[in-house]
GUTIVO-774582 format. One record per atom (N, C-alpha, C): x, y, z; residue in three letters. Coordinates in steps of 0.1 Angstrom, whole numbers, padded with zeros to 4 digits, always signed. Each point is the difference from the previous one (the first is absolute). Layout:
% GUTIVO-774582
XYZAla...
% end
This chain:
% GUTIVO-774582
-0023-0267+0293Unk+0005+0000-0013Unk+0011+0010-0002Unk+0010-0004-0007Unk+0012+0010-0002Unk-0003+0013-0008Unk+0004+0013+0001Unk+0001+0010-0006Unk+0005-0006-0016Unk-0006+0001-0009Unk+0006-0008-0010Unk-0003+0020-0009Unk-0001+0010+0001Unk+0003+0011-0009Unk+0017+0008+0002Unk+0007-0008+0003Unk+0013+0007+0002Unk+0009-0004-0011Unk-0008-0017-0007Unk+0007+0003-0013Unk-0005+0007-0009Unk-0015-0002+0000Unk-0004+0012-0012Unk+0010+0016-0002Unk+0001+0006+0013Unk+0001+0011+0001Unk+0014-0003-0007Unk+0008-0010+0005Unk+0016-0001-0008Unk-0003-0003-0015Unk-0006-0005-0005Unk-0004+0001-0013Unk-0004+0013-0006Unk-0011+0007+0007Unk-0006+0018-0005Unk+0013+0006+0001Unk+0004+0000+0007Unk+0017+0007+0008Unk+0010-0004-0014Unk+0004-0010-0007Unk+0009-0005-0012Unk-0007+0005-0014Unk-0015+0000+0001Unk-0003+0002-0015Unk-0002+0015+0004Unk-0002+0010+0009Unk-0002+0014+0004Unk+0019+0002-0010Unk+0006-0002+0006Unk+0013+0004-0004Unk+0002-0004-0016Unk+0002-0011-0007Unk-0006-0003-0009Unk-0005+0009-0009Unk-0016+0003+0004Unk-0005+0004-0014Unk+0008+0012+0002Unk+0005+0008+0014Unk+0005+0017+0001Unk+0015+0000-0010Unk+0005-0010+0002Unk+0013-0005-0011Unk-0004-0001-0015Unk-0012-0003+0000Unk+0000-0001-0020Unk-0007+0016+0002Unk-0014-0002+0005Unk-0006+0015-0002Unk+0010+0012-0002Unk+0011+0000+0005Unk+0012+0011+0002Unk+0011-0007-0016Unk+0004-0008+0003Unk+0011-0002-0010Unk-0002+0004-0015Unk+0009+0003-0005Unk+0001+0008-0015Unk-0002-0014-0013Unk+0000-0012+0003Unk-0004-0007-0002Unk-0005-0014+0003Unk-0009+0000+0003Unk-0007-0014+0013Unk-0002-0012-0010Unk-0001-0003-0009Unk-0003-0011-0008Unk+0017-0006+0000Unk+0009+0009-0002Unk+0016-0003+0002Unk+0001-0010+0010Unk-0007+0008+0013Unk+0002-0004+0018Unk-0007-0010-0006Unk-0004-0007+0001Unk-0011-0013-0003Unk+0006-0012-0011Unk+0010+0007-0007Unk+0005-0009-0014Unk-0013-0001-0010Unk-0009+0008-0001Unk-0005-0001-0010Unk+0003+0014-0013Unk+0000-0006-0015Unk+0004+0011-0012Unk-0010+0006+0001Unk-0013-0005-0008Unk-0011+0011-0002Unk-0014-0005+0007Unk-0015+0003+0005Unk-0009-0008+0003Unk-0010-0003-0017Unk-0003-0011+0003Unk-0009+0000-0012Unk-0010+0007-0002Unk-0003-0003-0013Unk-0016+0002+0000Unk-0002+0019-0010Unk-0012+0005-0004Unk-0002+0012-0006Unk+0000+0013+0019Unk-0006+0000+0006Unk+0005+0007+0008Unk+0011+0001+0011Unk+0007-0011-0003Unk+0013+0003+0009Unk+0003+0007+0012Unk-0009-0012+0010Unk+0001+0006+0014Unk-0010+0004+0007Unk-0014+0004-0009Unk-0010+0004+0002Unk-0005-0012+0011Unk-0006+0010+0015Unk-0004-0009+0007Unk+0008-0009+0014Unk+0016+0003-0003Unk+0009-0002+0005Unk+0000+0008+0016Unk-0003+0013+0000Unk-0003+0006+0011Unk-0010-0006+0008Unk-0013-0004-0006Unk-0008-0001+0008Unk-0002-0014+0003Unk+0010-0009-0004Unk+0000-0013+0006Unk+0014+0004+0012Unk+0009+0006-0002Unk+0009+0002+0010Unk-0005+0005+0013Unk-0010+0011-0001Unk-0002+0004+0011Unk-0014-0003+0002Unk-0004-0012-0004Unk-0012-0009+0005Unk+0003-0006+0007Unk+0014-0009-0007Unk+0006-0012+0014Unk+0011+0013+0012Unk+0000+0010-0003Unk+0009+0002+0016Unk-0016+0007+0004Unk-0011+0004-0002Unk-0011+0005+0010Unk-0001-0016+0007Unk-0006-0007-0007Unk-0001-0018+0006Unk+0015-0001+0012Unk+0011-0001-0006Unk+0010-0002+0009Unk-0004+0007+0016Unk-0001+0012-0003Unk+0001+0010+0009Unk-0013-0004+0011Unk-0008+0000-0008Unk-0018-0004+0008Unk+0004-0011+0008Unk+0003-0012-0007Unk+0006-0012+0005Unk+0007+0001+0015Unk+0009+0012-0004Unk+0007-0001+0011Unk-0004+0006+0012Unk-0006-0004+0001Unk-0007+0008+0011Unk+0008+0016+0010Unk+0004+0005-0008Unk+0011+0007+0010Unk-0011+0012+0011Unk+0007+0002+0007Unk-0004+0008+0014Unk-0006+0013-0003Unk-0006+0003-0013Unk-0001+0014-0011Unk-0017+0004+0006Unk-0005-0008-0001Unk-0017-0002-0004Unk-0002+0002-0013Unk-0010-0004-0008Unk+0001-0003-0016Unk-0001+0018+0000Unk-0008+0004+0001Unk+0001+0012-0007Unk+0010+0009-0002Unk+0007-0001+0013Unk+0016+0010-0002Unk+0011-0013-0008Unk-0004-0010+0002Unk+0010-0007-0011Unk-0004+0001-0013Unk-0014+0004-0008Unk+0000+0001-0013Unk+0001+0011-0004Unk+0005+0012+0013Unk+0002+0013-0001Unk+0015-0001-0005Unk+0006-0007+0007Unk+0017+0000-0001Unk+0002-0009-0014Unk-0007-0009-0003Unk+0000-0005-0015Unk-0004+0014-0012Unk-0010+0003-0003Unk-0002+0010-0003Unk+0012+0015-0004Unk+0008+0004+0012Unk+0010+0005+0002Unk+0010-0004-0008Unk+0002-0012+0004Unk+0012-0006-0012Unk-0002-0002-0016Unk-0013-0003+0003Unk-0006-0003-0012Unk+0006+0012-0015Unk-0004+0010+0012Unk-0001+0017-0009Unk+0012+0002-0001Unk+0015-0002+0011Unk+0009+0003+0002Unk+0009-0008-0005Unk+0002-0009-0005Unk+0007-0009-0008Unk-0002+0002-0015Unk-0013+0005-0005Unk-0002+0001-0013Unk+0009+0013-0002Unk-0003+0012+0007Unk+0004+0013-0001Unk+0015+0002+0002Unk+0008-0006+0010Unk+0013-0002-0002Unk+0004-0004-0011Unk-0007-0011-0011Unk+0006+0000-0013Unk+0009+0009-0001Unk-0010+0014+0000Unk+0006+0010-0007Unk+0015+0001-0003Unk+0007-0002+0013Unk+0015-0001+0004Unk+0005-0009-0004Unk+0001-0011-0008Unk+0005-0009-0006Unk-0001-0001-0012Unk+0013-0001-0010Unk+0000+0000-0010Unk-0002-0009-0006Unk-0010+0002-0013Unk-0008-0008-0010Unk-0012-0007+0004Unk-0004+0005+0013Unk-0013-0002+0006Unk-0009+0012-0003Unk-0009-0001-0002Unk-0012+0011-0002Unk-0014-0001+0010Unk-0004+0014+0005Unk-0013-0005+0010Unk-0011+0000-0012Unk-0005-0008+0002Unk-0015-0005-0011Unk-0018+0005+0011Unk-0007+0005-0007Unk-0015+0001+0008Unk-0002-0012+0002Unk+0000-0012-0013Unk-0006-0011+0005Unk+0007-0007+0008Unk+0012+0001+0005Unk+0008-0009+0011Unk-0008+0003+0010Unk-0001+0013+0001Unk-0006+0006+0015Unk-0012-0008+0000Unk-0011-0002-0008Unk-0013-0005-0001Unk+0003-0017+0007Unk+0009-0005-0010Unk+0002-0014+0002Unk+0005-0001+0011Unk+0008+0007+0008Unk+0004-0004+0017Unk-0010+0002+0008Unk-0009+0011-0001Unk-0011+0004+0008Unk-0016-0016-0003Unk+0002-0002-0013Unk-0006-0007-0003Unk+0004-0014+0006Unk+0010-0003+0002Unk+0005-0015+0000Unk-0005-0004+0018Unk+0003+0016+0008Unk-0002+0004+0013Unk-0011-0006+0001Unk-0010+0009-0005Unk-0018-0004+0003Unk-0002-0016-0004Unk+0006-0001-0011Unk-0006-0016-0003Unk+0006-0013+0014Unk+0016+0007+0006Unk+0001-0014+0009Unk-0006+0006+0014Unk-0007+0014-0002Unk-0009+0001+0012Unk-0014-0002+0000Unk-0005-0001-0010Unk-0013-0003+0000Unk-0002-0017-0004Unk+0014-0009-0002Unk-0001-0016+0001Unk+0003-0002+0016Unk+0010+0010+0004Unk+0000-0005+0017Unk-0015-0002+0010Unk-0006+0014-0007Unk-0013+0005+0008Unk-0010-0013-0005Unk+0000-0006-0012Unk-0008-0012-0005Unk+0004-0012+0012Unk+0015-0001-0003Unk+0003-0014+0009Unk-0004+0003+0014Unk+0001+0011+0005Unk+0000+0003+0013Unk-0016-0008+0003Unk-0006+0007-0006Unk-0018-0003+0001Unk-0003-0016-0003Unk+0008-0004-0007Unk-0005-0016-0009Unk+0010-0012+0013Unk+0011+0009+0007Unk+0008-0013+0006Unk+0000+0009+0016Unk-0009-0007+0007Unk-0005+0009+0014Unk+0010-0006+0009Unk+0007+0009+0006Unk+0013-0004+0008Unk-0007-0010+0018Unk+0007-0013+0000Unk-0006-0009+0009Unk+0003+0006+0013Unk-0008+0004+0013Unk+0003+0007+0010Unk-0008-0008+0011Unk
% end
């Protein structure tokens, strides 16, 4: 059977750069062509679906890491992308961004750790 995780990883690899382009830019809804998001909290929750789907990407991809030092290196970014805010103008670092990245982390690592157990790899 063919190696078929070399696209995933090019997929983690595009949305990796991606969210690091909005998470960084002085206005990401601009980058995207969108005015404002709807709704009474505006955004709320946005982190922790972003960095739900790149923990999934990343797990997916199987890369050469071993899971633990890879959700160590997610983790890393996680904290380090929020806090750079600081350096861009009209960006602010928020406590609950940091919650919602760390949070979004655990949730697409504890659905990998479900699938992992529910879809037993054929050997």
């Amino acid at each position: 059977m063919p190696n078929l995780h070399w696209p995933i990883r090019v997929v983690f690899v595009f949305y990796l750069v991606l969210l690091t382009a909005l998470l960084l830019a002085p206005d990401p809804l601009a980058l995207l062509g969108i005015k404002e998001l709807p709704g009474p909290d505006k955004g709320r929750g946005v982190h922790l679906c972003a960095f739900a789907l790149l923990g999934l990407l990343a797990l997916a991809s199987r890369l050469p890491l071993g899971t633990r030092r890879l959700i160590a290196w997610l983790v890393v970014y996680a904290l380090a992308t929020e806090t750079l805010q600081t350096l861009v103008k009209s960006r602010s670092v928020e406590l609950l961004d940091y919650l919602e990245n760390l949070a979004g982390l655990a949730c697409s690592a504890a659905a990998w750790t479900l699938l992992a157990r529910i879809v037993k790899p054929r050997g």
